[in-house]
C-alpha positions in Angstrom: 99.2 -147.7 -18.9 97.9 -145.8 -15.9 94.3 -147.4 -15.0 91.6 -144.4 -13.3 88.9 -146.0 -11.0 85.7 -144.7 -10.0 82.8 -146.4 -7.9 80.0 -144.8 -6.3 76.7 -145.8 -5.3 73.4 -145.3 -8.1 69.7 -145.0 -7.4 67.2 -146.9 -9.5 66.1 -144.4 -12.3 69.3 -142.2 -11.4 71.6 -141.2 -13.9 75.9 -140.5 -12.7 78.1 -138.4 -15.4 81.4 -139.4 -15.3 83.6 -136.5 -16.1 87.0 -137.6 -18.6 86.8 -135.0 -21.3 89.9 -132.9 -21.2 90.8 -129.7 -23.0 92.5 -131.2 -25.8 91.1 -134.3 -25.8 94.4 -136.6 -26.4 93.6 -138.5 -23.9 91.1 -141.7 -24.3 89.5 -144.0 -21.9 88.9 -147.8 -22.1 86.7 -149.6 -19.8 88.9 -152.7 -18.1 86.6 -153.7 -15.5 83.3 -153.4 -14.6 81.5 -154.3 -11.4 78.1 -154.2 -9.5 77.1 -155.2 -6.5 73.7 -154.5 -3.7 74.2 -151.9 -1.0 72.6 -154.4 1.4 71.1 -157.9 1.4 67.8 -156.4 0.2 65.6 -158.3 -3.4 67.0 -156.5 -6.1 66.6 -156.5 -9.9 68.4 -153.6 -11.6 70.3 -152.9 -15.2 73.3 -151.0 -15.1 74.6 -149.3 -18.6 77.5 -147.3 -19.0 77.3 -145.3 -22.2 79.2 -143.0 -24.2 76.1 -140.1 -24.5 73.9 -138.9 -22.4 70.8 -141.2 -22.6 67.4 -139.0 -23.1 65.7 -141.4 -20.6 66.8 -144.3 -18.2 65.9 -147.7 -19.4 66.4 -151.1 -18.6 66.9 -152.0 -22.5 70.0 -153.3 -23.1 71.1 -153.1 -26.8 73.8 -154.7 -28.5 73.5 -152.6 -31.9 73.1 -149.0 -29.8 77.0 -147.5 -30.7 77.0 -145.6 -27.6 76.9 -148.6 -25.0 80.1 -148.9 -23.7 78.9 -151.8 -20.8 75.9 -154.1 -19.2 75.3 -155.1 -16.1 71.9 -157.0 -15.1 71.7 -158.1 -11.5 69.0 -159.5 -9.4 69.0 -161.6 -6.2 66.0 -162.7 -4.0 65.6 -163.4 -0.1 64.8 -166.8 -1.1 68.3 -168.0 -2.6 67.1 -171.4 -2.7 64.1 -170.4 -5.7 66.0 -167.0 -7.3 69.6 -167.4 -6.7 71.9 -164.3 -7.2 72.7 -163.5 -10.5 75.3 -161.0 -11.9 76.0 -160.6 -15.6 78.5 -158.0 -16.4 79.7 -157.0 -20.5 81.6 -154.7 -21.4 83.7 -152.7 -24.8 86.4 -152.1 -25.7 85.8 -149.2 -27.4 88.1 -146.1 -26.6 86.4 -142.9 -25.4 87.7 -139.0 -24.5 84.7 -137.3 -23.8 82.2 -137.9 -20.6 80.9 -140.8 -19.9 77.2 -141.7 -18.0 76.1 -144.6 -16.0 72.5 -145.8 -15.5 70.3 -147.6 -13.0 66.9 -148.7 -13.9 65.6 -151.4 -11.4 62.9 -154.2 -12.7 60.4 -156.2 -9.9 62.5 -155.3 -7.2 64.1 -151.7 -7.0 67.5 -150.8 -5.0 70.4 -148.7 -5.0 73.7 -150.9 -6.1 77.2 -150.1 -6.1 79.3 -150.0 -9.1 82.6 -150.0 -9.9 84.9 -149.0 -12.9 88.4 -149.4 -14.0 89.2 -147.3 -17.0 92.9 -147.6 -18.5 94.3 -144.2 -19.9 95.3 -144.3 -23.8 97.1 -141.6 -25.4 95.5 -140.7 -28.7 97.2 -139.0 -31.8 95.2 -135.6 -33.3 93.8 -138.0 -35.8 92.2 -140.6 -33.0 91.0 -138.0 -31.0 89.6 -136.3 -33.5 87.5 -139.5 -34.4 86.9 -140.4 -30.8 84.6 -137.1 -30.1 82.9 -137.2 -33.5 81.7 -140.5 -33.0 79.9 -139.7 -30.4 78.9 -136.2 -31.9 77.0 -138.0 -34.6 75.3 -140.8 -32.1 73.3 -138.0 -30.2 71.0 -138.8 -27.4 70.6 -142.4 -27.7 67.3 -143.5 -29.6 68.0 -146.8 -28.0 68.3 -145.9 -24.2 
């Protein structure tokens, strides 16, 4: 299948739309990779969510049981590697998506802009999965968890 990629750079308390929707919405969107990483060699701390709806604030929460996360990333590194070493975690769905999708940046201790980076593989959908790909996140709404 034909993979899309899109990267960019995100402020801390910013929030990036990525635009998929189509007009017919048979086409769907999977998330195959997911990557952060600093700007420059500055202390960070930052959470990075990728979600399915547009959040009605930008949070650090990360929640498993929210339906509309579609990935997590948590990174944080320190001048002194010795006592905080860098630390990425990255998690990510598998869920399959054809509408808009909206990335996060809410920084901790230590605030920065990072990088991120997405691979999204293209999935044809039916009438039927389409159908239940936009309602799905029709019912979620604005996040109560974000």
């Amino acid at each position: 299948m034909k993979v899309k990629t899109f990267r960019g750079k995100i402020a801390d308390g910013e929030l990036q739309r990525i635009r998929l929707s189509t007009n017919n919405g048979l086409t769907g969107y999977k998330i195959v990779k997911f990557q952060i990483m600093p700007t420059t060699d500055v202390e960070a701390e930052s959470t990075i969510l990728v979600l399915s709806v547009e959040p009605s604030a930008v949070t650090s929460t990360i929640d498993f049981d929210d339906p509309t996360l579609l990935g997590a990333a948590f990174f944080s590194m320190h001048s002194s590697a010795v006592n905080y070493p860098e630390d990425l975690i990255a998690v990510f769905d598998n869920k399959v998506v054809n509408q808009d999708i909206y990335v996060t940046n809410k920084g901790h201790s230590y605030t920065a802009t990072l990088n991120f980076y997405l691979e999204l593989e293209q999935v044809k959908l039916d009438v039927n999965e389409a159908t239940m790909a936009t309602l799905k996140d029709m019912r979620s709404g604005p996040s109560s968890f974000v």
